[in-house]
C-alpha positions in Angstrom: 5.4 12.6 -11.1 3.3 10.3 -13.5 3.3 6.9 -12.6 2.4 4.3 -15.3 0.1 1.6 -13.7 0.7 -0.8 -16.4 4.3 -0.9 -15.9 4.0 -1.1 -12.2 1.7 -4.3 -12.6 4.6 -5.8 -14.9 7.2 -5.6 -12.2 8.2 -8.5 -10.2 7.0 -8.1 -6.1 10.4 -7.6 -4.4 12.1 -5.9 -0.6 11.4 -2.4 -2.3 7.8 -3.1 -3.9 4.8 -5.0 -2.5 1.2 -5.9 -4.6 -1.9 -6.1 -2.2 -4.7 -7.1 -3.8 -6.9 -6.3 -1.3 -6.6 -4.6 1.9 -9.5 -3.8 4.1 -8.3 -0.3 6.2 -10.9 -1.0 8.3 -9.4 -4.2 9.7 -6.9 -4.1 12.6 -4.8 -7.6 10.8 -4.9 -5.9 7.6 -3.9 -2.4 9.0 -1.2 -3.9 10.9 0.8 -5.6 7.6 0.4 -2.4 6.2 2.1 -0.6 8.6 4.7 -3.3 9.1 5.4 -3.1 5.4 6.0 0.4 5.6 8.1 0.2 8.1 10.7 -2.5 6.8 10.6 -0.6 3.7 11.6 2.6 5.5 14.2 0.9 7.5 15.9 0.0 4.5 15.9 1.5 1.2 12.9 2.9 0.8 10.4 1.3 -1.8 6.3 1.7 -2.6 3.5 -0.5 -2.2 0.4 -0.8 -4.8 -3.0 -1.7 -3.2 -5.9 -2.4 -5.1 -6.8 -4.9 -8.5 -7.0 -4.0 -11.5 -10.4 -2.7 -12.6 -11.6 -2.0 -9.3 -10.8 1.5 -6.9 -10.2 1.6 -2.7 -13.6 2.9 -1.9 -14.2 6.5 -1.2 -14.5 6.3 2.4 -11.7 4.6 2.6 -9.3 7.0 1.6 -9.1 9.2 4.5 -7.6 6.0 6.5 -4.4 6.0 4.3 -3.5 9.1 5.3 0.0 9.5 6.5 -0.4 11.2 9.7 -3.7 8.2 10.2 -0.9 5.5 9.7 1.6 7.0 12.1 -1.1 7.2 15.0 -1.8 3.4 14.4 
């Protein structure tokens, strides 16, 4: 599925899509309202979250840390 960025950055923060700027995997805080955003979202109807600016990438290394079965653990 092909996901238009653009259109994603156009559309209004809401219960079933969250912007984050910036979030720092590496950080326990930032980790944890990560996780607790994925959870209300799948408690109710689902929804998707966008991290990063635009013009700028999660780093490399950070990746691996968004992995699902790295999320579930935490």
């Amino acid at each position: 599925m092909l996901v238009d960025i653009a259109q994603l950055l156009r559309q209004p923060e809401s219960e079933g899509f969250d912007l984050k700027s910036a979030l720092d995997p590496t950080s326990s805080q930032d980790y944890l309202e990560f996780a607790a955003d994925l959870v209300a979202m799948g408690n109710t109807l689902g929804g998707g979250i966008l991290v990063g600016t635009r013009g700028s990438s999660i780093p490399a290394l950070h990746l691996p840390l968004f992995d699902s079965a790295r999320i579930d653990d935490r």
